[in-house]
ChimeraX commands (.cxc) that place a marker at each C-alpha (Angstrom):
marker #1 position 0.24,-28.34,-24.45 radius 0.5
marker #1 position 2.93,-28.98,-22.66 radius 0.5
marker #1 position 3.42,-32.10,-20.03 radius 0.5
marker #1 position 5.89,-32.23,-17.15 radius 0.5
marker #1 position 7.45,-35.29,-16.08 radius 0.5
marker #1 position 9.35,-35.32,-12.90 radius 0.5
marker #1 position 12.62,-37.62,-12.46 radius 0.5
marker #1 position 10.85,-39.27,-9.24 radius 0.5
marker #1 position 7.71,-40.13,-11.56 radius 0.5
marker #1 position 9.84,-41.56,-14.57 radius 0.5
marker #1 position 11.59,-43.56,-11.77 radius 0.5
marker #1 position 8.89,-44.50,-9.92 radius 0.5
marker #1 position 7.45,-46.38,-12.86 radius 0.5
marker #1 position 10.74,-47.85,-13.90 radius 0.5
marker #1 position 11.34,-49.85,-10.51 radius 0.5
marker #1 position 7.44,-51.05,-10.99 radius 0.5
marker #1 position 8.81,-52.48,-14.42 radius 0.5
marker #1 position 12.29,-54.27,-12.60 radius 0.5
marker #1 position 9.96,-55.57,-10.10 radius 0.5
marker #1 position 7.57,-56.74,-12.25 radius 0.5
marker #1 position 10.13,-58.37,-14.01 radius 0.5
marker #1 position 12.33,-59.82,-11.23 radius 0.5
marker #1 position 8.70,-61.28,-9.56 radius 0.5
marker #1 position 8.00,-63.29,-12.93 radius 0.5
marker #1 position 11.76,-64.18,-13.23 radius 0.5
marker #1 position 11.01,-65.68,-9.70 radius 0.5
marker #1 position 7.65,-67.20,-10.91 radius 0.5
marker #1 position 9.51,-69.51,-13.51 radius 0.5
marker #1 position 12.27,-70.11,-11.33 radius 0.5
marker #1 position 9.79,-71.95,-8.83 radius 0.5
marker #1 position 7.95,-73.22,-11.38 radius 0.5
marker #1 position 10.61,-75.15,-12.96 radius 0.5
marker #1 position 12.42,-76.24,-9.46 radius 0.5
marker #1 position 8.73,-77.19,-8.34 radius 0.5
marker #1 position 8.45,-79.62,-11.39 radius 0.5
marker #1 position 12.35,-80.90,-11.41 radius 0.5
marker #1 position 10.94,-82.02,-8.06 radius 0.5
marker #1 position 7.63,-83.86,-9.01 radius 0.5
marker #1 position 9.81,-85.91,-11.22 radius 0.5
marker #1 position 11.52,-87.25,-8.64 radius 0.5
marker #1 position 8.73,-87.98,-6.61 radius 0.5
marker #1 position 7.75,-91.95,-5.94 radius 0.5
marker #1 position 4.84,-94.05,-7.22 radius 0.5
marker #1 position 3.96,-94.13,-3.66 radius 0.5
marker #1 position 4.34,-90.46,-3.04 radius 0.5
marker #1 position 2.21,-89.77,-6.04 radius 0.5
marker #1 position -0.77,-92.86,-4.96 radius 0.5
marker #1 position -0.93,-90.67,-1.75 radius 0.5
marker #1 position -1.76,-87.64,-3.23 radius 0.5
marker #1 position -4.16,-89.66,-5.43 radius 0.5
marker #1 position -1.83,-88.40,-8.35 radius 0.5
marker #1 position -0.53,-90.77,-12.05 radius 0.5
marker #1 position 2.73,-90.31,-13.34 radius 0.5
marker #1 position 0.79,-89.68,-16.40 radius 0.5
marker #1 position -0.78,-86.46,-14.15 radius 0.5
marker #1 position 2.59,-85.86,-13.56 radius 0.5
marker #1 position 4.20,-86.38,-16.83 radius 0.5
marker #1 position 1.59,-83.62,-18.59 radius 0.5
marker #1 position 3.31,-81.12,-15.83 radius 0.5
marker #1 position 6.28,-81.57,-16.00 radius 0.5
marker #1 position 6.47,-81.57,-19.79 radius 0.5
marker #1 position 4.86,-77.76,-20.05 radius 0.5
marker #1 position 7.80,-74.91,-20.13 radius 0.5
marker #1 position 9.08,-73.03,-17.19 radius 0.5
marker #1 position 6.63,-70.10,-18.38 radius 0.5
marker #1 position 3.32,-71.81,-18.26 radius 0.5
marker #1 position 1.62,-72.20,-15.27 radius 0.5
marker link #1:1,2 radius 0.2
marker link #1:2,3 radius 0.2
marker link #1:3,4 radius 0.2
marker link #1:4,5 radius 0.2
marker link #1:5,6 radius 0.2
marker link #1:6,7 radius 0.2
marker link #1:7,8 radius 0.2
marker link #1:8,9 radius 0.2
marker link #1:9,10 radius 0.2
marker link #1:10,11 radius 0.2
marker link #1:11,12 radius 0.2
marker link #1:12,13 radius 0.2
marker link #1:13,14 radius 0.2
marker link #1:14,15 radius 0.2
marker link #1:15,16 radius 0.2
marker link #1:16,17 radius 0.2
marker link #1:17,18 radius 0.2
marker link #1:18,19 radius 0.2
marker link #1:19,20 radius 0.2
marker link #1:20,21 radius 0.2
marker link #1:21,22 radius 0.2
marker link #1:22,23 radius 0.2
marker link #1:23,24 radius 0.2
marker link #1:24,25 radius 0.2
marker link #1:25,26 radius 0.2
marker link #1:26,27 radius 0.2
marker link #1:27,28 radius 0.2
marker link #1:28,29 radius 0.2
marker link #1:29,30 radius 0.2
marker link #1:30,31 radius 0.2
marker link #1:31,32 radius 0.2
marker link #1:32,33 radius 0.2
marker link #1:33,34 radius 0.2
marker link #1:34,35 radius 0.2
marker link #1:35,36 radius 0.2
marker link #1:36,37 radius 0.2
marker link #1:37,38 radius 0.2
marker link #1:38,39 radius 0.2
marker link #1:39,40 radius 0.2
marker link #1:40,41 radius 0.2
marker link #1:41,42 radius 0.2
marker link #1:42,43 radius 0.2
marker link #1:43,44 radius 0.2
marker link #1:44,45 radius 0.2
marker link #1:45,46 radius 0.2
marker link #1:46,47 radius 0.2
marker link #1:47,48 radius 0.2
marker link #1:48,49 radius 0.2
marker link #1:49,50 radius 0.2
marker link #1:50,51 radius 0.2
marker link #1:51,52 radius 0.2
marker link #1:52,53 radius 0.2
marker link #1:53,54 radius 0.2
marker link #1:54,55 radius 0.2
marker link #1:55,56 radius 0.2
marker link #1:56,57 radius 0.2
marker link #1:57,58 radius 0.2
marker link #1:58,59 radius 0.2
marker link #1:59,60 radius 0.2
marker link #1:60,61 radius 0.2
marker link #1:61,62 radius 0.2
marker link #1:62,63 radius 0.2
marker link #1:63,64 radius 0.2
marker link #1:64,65 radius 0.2
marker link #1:65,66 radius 0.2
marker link #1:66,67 radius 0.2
view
């Protein structure tokens, strides 16, 4: 049995991959800028969000890759 695979199909599926991969590039990106940021953050600007540093210290200390 024979299959047939047209060009569009085969790159069809390979821009789904580049964007998959480009949208979790972007994902760790923000993730990382997001938590550069936190550190920087006051202990008033954390008290008004009812946050610790400690809260904030367990975030920022995870890799870019977990969310």
């Amino acid at each position: 049995m024979s299959v047939y695979v047209s060009s569009s199909m085969t790159k069809h599926h390979g821009l789904g991959f580049w964007s998959g991969v480009v949208e979790l590039l972007a994902a760790w990106r923000f993730r990382y800028r997001t938590r550069h940021e936190l550190a920087q953050w006051s202990e008033r600007d954390l008290h008004d969000l009812g946050l610790s540093r400690s809260d904030i210290a367990a975030e920022i200390d995870k890799p870019f890759w977990r969310g």
